[in-house]
N, C-alpha and C positions, 0 to 999 in steps of 0.2 A: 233921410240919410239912413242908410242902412248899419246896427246895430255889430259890433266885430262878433267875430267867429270866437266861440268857446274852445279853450285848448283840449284838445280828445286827451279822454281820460288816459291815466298811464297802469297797465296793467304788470302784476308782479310774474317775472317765469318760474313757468308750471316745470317742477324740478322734480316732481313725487313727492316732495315730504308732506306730513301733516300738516295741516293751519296749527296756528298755536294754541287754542283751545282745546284740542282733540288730539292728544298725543298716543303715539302707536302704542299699542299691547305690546307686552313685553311676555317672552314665555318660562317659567320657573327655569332658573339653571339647573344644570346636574348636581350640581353641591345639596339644593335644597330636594330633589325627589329620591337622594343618596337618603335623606335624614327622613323624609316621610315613611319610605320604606322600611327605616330598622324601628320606626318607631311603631310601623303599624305589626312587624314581627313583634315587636317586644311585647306589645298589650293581646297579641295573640298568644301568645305561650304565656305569657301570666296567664291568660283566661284557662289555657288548658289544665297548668298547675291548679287552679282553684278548684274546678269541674272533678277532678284524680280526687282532691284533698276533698271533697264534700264527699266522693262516693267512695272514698276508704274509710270514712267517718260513720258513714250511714251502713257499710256491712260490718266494722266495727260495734256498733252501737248494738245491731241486729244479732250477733252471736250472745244470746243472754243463756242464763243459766235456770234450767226448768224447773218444774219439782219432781222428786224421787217419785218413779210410780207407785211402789209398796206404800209412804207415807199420804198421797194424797188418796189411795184406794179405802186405806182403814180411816179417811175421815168422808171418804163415801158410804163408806157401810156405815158408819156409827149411826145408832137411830136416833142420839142425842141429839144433832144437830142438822141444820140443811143447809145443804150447798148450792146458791147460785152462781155458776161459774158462767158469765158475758163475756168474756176474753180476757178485755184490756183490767176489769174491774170484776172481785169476786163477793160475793155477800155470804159471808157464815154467820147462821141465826141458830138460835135455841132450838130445838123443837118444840118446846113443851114452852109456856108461858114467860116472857124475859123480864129482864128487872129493869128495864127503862132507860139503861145503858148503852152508849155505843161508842167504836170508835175509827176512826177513819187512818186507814195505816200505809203508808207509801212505800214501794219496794226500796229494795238497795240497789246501786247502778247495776243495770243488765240482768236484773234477778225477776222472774216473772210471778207474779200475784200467786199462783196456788202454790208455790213454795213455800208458803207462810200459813198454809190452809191448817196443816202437822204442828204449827207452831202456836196457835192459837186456838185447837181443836177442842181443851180442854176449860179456855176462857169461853168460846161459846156454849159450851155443854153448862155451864155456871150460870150465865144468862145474860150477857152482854152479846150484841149484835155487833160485828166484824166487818168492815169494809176495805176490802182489801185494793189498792190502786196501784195499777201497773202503771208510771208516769208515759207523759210525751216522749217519744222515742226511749225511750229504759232509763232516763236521765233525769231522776228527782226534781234539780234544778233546774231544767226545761218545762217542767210544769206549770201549765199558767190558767189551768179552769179554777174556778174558786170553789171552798169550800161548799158551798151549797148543793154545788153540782151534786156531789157525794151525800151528802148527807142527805136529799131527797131520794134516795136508793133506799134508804128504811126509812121512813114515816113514823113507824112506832116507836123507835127511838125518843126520849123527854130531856137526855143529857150524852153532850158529846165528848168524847176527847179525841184528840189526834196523834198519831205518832209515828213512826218510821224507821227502819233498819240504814247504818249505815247514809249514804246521799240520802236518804229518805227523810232520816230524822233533820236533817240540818232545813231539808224546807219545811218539814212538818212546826219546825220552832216559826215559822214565817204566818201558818197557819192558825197558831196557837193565839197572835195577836186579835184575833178576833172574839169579843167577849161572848159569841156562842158558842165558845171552847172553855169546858170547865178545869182539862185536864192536859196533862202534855206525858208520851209515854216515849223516851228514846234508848233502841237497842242499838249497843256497839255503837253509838251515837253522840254527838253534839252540836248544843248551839252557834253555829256563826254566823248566823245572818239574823236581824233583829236583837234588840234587846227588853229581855220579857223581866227586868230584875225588881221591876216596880206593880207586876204583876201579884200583888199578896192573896188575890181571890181565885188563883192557879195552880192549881196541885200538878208537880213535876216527879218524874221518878226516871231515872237513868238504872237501865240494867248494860252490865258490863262482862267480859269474861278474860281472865287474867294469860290467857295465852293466844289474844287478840293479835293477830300480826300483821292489820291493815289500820288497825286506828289506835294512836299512842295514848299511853296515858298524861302524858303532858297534855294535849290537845286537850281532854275530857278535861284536865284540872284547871287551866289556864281559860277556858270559858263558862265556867260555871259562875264567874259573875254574870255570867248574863241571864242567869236561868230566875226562877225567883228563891226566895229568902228560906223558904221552906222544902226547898226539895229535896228529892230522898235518892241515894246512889246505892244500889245494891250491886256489890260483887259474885262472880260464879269463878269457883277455883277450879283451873282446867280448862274451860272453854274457849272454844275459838271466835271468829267473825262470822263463819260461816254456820255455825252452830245455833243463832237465832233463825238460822231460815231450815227447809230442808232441801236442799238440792247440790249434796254432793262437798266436795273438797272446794276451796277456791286459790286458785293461782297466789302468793306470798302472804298467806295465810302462816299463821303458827300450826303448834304441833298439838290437838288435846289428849286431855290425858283425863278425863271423863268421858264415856259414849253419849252418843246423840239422846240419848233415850232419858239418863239422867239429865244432862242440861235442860233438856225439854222441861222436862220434872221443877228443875230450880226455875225457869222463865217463869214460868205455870205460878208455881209456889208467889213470885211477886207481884205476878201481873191479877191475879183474881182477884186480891182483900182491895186491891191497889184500884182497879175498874169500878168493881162493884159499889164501891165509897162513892164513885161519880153520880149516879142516880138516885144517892139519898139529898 
């Protein structure tokens, strides 16, 4: 007996659509490549804002203020001392035998190294060796090489201190926390970053000039906890901010009413008994 016939399979009509596992691509609507578009403009003009804002920053930062030629010539000529001028970094050394002195000094924002050569002329001539450093872009607080860097630049040097003009000094206080810093020296300066108050084996000295018209005296008064217990503040009557360096007038600066030539004179007068103490 023959076995019945199998009923033929029933096949589904072929209409085009997908099987239901495999559903069709669908293509972004207009709504969403409306939003791609302002979004990819948006993060392009930020980018371009940034790119403007870094490169008005960096010709900004680049207009610095030189040293007078007359003052760094007559600390070329003087036989008392030598000048190694490296660019960024200057070393002014005794000529004649030093007293074991030295000190590592940071510009003031946008003020370049030999403008401080005039300022210190006669601290070299005395016998402490001078390290003068032009920061990372002219910006104190952009500096990030460590103390060592610098002070491997004199060798002969047995005692250091540190110190700084202005932005200078506020990172030089940063520097000072390092116990192969015996001294801390800040013109037209203070401390805000660190606190050295518990520093008692720290000799600090602040010099100041009373017609300062970039750094308040509140400022200097209201941080001077942070300096140590012994520090010593010497005022100059008459001088200005720009008057601890030599390169010229500076933009909202006061008025002075001493010549460059006497301030020099009064820096001089504090910073020599003040260094020299360092290497006893």
């Amino acid at each position: 007996m023959s076995s019945p016939l199998a009923p033929p399979a029933q096949h589904a009509p072929d209409d085009g659509a997908a099987p239901p596992d495999r559903p069709a691509a669908t293509r972004p609507g207009p709504r969403r490549s409306r939003v791609r578009c302002v979004l990819v403009t948006v993060a392009l003009a930020l980018l371009g804002l940034l790119v403007v804002a870094v490169a008005a920053f960096l010709v900004w930062a680049d207009d610095t203020f030189p040293a007078e030629p007359a003052g760094l010539a007559a600390v070329q000529e003087d036989p008392r001392v030598r000048l190694d001028d490296r660019g960024d970094v200057v070393v002014l050394r005794p000529a004649g035998e030093g007293d074991g002195s030295g000190l590592v000094f940071l510009a003031g924002a946008k003020v370049e190294p030999q403008a401080y050569a005039a300022t210190f002329r006669e601290v070299a001539a005395q016998g402490t060796t001078v390290v003068l450093v032009e920061p990372f872009l002219h910006l104190a607080l952009l500096e990030r090489r460590p103390f060592e860097v610098f002070a491997a630049l004199a060798p002969e040097v047995d005692a250091w201190a540190v110190g700084g003009h202005s932005m200078g000094g506020v990172r030089a206080c940063t520097y000072a926390a390092s116990e192969e810093v015996r001294a801390l020296v800040l013109l037209a300066s203070y401390c805000s970053l660190g606190d050295l108050s518990g520093r008692s084996d720290l000799a600090a000295l602040t010099v100041t000039g009373t017609q300062d018209g970039l750094v308040d005296e509140e400022s200097i008064t209201s941080s001077r906890a942070l300096l140590p217990p012994d520090a010593e503040r010497v005022r100059i009557d008459g001088a200005t901010h720009a008057q601890f360096g030599d390169y010229g007038a500076q933009p909202g600066d006061g008025t002075p009413s001493i010549s460059d030539d006497d301030a020099r004179e009064r820096i001089t007068e504090a910073l020599v008994p003040f260094l020299g103490s360092v290497g006893r």
